[in-house]
mmCIF file of the N, C-alpha and C atoms, coordinates in Angstrom:
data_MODEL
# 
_entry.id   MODEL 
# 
loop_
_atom_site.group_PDB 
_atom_site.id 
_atom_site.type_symbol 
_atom_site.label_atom_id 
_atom_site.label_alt_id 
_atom_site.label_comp_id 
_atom_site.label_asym_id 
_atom_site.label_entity_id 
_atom_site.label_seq_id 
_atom_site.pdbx_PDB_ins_code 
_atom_site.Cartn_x 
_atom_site.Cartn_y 
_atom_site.Cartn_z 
_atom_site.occupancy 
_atom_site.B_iso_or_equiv 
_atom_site.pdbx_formal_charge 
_atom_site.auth_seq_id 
_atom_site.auth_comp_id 
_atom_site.auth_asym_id 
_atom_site.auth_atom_id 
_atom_site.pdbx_PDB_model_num 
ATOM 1   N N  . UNK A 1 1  ? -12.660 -30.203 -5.844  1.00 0.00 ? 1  UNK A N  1 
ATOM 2   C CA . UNK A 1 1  ? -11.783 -29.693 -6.881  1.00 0.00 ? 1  UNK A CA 1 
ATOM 3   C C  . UNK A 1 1  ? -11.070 -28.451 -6.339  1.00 0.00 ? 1  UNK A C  1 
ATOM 4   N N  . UNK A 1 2  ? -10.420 -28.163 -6.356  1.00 0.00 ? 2  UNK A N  1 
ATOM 5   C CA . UNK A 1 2  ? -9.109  -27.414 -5.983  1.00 0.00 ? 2  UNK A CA 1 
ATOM 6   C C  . UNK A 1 2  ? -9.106  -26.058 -6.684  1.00 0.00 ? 2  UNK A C  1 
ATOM 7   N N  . UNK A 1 3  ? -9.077  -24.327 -6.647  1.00 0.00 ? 3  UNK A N  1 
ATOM 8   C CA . UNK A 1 3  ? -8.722  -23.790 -7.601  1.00 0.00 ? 3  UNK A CA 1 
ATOM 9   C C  . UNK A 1 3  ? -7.427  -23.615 -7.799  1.00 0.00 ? 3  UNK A C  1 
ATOM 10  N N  . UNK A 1 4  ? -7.735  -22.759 -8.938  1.00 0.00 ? 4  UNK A N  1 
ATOM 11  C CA . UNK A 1 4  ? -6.589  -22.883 -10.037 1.00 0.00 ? 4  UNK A CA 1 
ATOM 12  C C  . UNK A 1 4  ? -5.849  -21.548 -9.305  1.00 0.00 ? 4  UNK A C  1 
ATOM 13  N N  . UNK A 1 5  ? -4.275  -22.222 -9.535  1.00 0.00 ? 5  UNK A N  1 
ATOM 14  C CA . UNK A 1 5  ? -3.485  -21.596 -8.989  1.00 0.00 ? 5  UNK A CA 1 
ATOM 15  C C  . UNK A 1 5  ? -3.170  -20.166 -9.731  1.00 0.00 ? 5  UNK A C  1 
ATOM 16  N N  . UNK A 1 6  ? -2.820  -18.797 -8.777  1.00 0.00 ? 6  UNK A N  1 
ATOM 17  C CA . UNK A 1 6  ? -2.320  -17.609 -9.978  1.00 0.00 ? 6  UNK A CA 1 
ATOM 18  C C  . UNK A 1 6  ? -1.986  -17.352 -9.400  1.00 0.00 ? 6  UNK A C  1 
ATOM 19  N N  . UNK A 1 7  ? -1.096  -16.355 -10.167 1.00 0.00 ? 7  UNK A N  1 
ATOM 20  C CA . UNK A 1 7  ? 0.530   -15.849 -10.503 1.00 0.00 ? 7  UNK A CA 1 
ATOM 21  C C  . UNK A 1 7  ? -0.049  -14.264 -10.330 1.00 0.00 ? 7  UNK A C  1 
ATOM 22  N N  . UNK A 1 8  ? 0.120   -13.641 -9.498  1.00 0.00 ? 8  UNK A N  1 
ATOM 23  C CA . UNK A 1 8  ? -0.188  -11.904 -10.137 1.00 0.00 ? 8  UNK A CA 1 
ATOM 24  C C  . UNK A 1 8  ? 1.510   -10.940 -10.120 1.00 0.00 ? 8  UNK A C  1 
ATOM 25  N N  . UNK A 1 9  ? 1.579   -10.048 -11.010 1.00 0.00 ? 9  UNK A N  1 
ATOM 26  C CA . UNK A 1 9  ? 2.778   -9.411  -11.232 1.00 0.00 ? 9  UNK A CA 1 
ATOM 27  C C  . UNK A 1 9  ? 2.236   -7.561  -11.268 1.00 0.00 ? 9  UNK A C  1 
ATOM 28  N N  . UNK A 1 10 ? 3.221   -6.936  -10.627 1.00 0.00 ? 10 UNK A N  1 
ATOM 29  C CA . UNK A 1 10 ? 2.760   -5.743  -10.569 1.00 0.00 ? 10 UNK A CA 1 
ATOM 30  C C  . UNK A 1 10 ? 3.378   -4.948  -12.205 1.00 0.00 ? 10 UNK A C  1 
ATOM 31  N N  . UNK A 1 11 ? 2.843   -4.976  -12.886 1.00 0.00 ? 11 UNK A N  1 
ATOM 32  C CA . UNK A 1 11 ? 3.379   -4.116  -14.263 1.00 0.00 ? 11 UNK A CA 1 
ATOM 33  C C  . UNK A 1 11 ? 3.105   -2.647  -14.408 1.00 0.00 ? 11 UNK A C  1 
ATOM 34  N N  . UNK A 1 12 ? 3.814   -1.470  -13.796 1.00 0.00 ? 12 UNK A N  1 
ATOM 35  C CA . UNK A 1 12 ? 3.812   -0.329  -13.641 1.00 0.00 ? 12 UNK A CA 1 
ATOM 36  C C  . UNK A 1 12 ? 3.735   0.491   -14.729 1.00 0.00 ? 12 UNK A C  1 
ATOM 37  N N  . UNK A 1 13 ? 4.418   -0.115  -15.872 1.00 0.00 ? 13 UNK A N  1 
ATOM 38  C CA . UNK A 1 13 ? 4.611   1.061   -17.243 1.00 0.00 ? 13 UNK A CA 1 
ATOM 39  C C  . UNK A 1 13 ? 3.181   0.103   -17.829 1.00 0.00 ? 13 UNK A C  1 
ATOM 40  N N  . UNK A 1 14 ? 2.505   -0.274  -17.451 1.00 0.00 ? 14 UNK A N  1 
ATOM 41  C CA . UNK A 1 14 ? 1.172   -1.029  -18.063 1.00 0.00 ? 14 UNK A CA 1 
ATOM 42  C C  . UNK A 1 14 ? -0.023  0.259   -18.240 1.00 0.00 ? 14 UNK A C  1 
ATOM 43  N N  . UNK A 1 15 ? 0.436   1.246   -18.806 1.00 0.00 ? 15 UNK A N  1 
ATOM 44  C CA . UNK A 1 15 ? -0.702  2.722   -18.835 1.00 0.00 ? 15 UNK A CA 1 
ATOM 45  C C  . UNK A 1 15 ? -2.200  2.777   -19.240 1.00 0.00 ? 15 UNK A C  1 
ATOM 46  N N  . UNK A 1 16 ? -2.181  1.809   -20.723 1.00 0.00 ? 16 UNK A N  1 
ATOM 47  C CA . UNK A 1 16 ? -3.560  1.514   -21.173 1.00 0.00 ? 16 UNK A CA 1 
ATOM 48  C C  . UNK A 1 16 ? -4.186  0.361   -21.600 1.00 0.00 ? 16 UNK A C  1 
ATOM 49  N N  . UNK A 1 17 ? -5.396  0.543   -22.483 1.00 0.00 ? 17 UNK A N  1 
ATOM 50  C CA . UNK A 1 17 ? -6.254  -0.485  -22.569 1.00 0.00 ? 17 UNK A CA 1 
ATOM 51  C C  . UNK A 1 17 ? -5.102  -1.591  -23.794 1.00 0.00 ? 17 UNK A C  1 
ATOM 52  N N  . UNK A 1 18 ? -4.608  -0.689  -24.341 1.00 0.00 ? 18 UNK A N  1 
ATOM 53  C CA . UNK A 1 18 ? -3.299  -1.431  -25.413 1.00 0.00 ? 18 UNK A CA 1 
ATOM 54  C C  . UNK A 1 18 ? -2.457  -2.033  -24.976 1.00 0.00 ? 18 UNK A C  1 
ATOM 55  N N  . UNK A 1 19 ? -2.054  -1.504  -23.862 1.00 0.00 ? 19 UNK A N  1 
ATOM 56  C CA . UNK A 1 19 ? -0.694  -2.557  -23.235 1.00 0.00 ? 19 UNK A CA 1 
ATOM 57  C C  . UNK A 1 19 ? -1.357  -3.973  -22.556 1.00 0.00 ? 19 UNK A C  1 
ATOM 58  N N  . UNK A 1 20 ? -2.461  -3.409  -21.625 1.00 0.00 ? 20 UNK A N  1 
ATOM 59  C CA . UNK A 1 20 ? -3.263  -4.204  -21.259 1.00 0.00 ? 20 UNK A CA 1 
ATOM 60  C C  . UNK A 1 20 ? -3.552  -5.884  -22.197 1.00 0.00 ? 20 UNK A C  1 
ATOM 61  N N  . UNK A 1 21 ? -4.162  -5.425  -23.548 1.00 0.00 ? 21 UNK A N  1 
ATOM 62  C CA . UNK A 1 21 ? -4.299  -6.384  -24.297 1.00 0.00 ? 21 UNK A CA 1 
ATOM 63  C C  . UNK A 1 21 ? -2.809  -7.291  -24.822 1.00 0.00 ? 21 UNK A C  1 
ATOM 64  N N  . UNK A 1 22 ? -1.874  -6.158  -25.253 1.00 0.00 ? 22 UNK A N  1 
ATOM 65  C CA . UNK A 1 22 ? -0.734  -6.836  -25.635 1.00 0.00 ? 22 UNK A CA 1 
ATOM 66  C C  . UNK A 1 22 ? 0.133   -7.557  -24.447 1.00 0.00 ? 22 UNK A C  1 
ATOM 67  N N  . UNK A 1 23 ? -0.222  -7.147  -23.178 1.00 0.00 ? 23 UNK A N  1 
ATOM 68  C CA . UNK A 1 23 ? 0.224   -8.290  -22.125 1.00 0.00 ? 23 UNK A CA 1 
ATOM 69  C C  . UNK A 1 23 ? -0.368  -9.948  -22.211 1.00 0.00 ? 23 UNK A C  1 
ATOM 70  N N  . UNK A 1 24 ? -2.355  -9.497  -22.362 1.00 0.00 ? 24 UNK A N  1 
ATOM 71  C CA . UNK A 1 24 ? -2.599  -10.955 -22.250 1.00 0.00 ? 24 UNK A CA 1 
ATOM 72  C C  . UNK A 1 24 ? -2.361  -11.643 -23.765 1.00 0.00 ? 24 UNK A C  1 
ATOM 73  N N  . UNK A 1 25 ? -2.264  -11.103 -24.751 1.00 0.00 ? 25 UNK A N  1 
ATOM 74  C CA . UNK A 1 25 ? -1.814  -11.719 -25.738 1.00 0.00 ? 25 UNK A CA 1 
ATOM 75  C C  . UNK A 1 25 ? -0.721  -12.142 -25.632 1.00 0.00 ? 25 UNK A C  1 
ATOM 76  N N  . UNK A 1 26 ? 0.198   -11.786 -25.073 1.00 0.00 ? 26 UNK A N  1 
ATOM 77  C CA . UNK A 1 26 ? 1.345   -12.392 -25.094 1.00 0.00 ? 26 UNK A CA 1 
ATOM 78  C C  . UNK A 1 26 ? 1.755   -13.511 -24.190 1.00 0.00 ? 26 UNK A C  1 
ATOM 79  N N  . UNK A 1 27 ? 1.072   -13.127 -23.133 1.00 0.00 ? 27 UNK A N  1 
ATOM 80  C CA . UNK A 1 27 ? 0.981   -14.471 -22.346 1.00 0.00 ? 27 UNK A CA 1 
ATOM 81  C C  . UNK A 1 27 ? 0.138   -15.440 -22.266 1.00 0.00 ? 27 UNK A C  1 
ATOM 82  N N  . UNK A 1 28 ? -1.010  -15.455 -22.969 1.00 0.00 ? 28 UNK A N  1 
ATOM 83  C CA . UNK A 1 28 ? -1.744  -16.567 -23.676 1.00 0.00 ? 28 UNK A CA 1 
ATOM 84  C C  . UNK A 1 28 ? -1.633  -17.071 -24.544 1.00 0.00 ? 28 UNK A C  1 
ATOM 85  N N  . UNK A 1 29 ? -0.620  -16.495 -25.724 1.00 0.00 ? 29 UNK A N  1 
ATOM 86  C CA . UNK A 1 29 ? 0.421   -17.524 -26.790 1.00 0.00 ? 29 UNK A CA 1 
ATOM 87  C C  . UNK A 1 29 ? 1.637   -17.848 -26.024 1.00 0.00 ? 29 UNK A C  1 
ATOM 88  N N  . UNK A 1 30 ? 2.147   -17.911 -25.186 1.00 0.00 ? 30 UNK A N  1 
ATOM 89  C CA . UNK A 1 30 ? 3.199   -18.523 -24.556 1.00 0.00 ? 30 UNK A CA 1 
ATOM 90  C C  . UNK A 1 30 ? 2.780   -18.925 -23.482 1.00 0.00 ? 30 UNK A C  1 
ATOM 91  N N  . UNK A 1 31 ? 1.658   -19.494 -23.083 1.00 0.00 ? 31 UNK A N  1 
ATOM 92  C CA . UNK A 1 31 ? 1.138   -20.118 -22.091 1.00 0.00 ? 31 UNK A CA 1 
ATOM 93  C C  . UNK A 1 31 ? -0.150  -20.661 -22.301 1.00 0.00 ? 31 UNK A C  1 
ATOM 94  N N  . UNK A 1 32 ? -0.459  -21.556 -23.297 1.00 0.00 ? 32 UNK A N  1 
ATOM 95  C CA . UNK A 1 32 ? -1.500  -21.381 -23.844 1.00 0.00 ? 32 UNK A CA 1 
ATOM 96  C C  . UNK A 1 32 ? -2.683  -22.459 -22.685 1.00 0.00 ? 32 UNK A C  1 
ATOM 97  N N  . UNK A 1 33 ? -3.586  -21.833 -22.336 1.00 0.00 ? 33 UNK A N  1 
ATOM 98  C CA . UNK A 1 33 ? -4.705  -22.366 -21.095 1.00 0.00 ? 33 UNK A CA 1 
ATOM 99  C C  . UNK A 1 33 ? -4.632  -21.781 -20.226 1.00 0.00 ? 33 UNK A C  1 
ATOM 100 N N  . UNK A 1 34 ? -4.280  -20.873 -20.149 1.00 0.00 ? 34 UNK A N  1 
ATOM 101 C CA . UNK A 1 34 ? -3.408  -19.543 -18.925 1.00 0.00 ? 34 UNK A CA 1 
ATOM 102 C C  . UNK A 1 34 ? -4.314  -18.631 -19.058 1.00 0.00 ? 34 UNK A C  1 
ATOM 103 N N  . UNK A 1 35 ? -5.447  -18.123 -17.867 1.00 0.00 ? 35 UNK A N  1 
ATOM 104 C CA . UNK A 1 35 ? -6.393  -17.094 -17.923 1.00 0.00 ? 35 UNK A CA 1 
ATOM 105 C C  . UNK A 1 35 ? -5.883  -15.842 -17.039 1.00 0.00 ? 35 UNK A C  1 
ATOM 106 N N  . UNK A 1 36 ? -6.203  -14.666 -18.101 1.00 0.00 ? 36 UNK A N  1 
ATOM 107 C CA . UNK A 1 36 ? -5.244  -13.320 -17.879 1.00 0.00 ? 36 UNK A CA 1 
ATOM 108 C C  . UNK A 1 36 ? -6.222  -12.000 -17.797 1.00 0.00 ? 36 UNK A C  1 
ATOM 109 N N  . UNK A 1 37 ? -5.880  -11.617 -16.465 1.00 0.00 ? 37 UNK A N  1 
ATOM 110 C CA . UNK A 1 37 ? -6.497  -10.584 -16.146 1.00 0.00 ? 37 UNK A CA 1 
ATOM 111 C C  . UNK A 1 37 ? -5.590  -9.508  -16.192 1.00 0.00 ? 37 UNK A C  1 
ATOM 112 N N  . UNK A 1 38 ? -5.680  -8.465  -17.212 1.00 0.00 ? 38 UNK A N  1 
ATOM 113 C CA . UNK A 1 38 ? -4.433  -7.420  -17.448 1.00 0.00 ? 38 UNK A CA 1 
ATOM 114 C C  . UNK A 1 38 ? -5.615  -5.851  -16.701 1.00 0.00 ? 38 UNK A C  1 
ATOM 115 N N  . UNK A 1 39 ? -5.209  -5.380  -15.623 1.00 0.00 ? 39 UNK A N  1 
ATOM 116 C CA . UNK A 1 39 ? -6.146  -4.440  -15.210 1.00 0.00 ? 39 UNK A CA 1 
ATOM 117 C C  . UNK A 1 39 ? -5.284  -2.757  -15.266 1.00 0.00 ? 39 UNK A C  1 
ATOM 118 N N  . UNK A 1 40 ? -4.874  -1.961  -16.388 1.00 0.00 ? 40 UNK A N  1 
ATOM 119 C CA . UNK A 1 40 ? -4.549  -0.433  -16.468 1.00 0.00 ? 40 UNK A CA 1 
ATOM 120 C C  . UNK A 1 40 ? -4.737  0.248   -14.874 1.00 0.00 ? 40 UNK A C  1 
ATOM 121 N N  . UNK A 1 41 ? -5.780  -0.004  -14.606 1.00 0.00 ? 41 UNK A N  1 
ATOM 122 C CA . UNK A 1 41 ? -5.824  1.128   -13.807 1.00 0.00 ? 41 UNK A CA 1 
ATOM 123 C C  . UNK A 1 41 ? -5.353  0.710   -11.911 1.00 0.00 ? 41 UNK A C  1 
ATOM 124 N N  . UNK A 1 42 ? -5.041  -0.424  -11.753 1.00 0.00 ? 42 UNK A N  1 
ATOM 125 C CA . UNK A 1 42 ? -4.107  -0.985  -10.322 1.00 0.00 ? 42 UNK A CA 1 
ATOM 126 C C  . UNK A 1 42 ? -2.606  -1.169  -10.802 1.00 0.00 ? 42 UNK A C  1 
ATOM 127 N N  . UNK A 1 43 ? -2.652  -1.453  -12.417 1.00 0.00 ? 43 UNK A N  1 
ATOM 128 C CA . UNK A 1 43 ? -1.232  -1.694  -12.911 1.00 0.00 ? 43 UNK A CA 1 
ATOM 129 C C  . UNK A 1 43 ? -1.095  -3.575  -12.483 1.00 0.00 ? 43 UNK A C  1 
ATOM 130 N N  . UNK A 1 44 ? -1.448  -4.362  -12.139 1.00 0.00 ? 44 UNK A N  1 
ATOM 131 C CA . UNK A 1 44 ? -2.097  -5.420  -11.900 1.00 0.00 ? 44 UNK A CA 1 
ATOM 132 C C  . UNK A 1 44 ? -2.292  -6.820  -12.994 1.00 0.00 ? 44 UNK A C  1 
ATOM 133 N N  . UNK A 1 45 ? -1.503  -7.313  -13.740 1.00 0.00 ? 45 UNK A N  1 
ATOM 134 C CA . UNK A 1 45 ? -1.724  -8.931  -14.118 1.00 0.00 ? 45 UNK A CA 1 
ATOM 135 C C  . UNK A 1 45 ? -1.581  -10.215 -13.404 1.00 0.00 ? 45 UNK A C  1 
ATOM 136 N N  . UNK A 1 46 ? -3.001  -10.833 -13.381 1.00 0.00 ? 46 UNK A N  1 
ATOM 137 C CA . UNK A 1 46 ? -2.877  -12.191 -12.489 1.00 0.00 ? 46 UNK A CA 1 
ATOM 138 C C  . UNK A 1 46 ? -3.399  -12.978 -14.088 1.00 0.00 ? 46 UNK A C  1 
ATOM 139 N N  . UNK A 1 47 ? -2.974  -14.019 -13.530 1.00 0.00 ? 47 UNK A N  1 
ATOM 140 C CA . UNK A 1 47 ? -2.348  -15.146 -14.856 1.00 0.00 ? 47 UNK A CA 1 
ATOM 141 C C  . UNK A 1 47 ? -2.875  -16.831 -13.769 1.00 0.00 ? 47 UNK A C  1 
ATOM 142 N N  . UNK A 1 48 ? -4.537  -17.521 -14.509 1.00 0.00 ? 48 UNK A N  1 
ATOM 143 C CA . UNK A 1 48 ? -4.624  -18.318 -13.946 1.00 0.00 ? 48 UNK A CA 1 
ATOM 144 C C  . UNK A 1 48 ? -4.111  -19.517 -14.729 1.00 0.00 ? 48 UNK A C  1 
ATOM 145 N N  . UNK A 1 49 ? -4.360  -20.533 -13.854 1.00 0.00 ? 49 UNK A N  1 
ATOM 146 C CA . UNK A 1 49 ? -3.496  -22.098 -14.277 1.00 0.00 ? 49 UNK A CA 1 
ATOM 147 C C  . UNK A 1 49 ? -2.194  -21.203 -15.477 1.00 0.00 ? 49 UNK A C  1 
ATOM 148 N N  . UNK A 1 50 ? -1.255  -20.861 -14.641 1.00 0.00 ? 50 UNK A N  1 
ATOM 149 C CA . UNK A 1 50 ? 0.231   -20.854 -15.194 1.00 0.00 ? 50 UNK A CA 1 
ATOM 150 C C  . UNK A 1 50 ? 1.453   -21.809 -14.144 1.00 0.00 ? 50 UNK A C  1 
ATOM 151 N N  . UNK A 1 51 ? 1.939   -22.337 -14.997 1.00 0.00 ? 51 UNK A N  1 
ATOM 152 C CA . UNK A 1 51 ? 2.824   -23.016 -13.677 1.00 0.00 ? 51 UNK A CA 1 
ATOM 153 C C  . UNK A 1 51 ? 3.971   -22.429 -13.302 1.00 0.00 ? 51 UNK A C  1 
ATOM 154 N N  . UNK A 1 52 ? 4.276   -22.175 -14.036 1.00 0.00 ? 52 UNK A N  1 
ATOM 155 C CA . UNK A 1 52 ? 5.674   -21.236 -13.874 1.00 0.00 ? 52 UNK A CA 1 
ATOM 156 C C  . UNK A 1 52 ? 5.938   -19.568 -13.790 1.00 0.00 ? 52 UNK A C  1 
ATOM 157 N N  . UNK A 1 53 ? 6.135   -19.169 -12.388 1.00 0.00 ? 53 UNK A N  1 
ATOM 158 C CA . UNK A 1 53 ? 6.387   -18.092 -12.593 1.00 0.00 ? 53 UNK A CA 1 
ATOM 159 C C  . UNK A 1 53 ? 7.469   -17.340 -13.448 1.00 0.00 ? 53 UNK A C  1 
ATOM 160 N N  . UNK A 1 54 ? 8.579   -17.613 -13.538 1.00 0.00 ? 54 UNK A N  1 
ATOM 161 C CA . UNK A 1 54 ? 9.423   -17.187 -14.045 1.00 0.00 ? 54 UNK A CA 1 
ATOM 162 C C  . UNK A 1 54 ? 9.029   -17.394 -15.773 1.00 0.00 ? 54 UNK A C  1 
ATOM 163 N N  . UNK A 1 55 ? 8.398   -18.404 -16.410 1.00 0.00 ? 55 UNK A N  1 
ATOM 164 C CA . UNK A 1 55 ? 8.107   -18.260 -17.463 1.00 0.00 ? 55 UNK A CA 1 
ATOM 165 C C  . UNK A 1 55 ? 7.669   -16.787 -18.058 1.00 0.00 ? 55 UNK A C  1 
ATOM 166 N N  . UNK A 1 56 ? 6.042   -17.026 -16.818 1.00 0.00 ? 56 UNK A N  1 
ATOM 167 C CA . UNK A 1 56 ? 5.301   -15.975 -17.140 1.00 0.00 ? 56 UNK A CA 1 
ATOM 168 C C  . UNK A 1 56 ? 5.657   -14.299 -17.309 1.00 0.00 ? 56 UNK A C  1 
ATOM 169 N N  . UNK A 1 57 ? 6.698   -14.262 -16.083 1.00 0.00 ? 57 UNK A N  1 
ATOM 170 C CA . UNK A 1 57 ? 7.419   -12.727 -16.069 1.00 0.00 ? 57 UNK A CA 1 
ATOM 171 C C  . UNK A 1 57 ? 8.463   -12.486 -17.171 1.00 0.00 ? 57 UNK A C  1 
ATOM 172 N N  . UNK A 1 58 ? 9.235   -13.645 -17.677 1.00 0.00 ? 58 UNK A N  1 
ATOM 173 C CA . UNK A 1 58 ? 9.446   -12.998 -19.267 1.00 0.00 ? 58 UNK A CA 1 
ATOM 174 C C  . UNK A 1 58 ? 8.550   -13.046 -20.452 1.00 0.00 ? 58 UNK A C  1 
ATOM 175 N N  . UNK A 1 59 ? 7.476   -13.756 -20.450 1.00 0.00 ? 59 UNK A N  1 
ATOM 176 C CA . UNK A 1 59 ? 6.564   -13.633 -21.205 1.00 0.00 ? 59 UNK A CA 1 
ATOM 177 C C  . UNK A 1 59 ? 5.885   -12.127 -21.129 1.00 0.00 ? 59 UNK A C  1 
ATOM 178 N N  . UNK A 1 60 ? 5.768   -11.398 -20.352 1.00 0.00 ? 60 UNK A N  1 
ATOM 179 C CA . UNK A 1 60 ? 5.680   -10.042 -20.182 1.00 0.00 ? 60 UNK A CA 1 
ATOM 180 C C  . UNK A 1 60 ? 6.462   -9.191  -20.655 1.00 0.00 ? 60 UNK A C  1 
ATOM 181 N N  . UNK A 1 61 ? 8.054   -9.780  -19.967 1.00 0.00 ? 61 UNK A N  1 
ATOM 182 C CA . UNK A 1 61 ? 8.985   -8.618  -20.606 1.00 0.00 ? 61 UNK A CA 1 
ATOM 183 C C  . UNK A 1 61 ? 9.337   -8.803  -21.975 1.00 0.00 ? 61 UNK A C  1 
ATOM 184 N N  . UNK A 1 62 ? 9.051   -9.959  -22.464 1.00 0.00 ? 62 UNK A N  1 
ATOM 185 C CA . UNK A 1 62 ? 9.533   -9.930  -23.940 1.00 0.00 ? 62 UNK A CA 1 
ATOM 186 C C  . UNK A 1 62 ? 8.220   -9.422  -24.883 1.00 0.00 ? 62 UNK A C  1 
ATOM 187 N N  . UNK A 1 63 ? 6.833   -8.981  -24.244 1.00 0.00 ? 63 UNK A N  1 
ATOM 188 C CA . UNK A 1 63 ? 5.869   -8.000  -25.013 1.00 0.00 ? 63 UNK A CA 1 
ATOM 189 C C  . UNK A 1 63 ? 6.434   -6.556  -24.455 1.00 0.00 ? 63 UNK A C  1 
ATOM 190 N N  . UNK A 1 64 ? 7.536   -5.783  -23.187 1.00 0.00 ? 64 UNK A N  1 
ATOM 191 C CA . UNK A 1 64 ? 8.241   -4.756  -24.031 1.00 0.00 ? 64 UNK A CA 1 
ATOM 192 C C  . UNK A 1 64 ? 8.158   -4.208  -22.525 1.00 0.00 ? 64 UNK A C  1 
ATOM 193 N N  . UNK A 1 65 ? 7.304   -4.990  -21.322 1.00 0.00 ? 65 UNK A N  1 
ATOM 194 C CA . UNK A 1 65 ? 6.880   -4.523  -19.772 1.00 0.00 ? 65 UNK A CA 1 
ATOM 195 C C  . UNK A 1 65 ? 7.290   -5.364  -18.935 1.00 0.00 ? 65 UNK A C  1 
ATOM 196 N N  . UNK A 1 66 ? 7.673   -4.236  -17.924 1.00 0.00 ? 66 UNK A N  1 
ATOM 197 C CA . UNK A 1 66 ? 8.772   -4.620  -16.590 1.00 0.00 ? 66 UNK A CA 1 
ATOM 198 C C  . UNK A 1 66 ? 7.523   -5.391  -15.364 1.00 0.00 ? 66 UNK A C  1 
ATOM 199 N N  . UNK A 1 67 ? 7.211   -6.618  -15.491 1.00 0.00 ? 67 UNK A N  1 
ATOM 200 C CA . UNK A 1 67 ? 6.884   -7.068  -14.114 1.00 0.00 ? 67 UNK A CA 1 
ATOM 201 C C  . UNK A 1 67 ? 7.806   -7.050  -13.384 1.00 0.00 ? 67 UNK A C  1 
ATOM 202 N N  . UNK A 1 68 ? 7.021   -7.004  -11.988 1.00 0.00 ? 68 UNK A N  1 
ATOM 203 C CA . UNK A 1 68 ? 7.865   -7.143  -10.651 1.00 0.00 ? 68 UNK A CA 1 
ATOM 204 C C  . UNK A 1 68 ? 6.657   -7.608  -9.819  1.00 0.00 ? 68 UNK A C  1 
ATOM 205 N N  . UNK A 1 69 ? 7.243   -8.767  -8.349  1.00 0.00 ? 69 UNK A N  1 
ATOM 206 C CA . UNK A 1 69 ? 5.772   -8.771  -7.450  1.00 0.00 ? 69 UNK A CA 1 
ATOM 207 C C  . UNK A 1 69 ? 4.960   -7.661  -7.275  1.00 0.00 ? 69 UNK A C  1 
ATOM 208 N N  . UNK A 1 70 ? 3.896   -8.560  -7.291  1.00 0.00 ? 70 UNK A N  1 
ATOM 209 C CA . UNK A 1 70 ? 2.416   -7.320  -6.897  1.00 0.00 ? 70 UNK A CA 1 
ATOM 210 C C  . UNK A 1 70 ? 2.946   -7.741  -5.174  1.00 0.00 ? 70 UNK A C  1 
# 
């Protein structure tokens, strides 16, 4: 079995445990089976089984945060 592919995005204005949550909320209702590691303190979201990157990075910016590659 193969793992599951991820997506990580560097999110810089990502400051706390709040943004943190409102990232993976937002990208686990618009990606729903998509496992999300939102980490404050590297500034750091990896996003497993997502297929689409480009989905996922406006799914970020439309909760209010600038991804860019990690």
């Amino acid at each position: 079995m193969s793992e599951p592919s991820t997506i990580t995005f560097r999110v810089a204005d990502m400051n706390c445990g709040h943004c943190a949550a409102a990232i993976t909320k937002a990208v686990e209702a618009g990606a729903p089976g998509a496992k999300v590691t939102a980490d404050p303190a590297s500034k750091l979201v990896s996003v497993q089984h997502a297929a689409d990157v480009e989905a996922i990075k406006g799914l970020i910016a439309a909760a209010g945060y600038t991804p860019s590659a990690a």
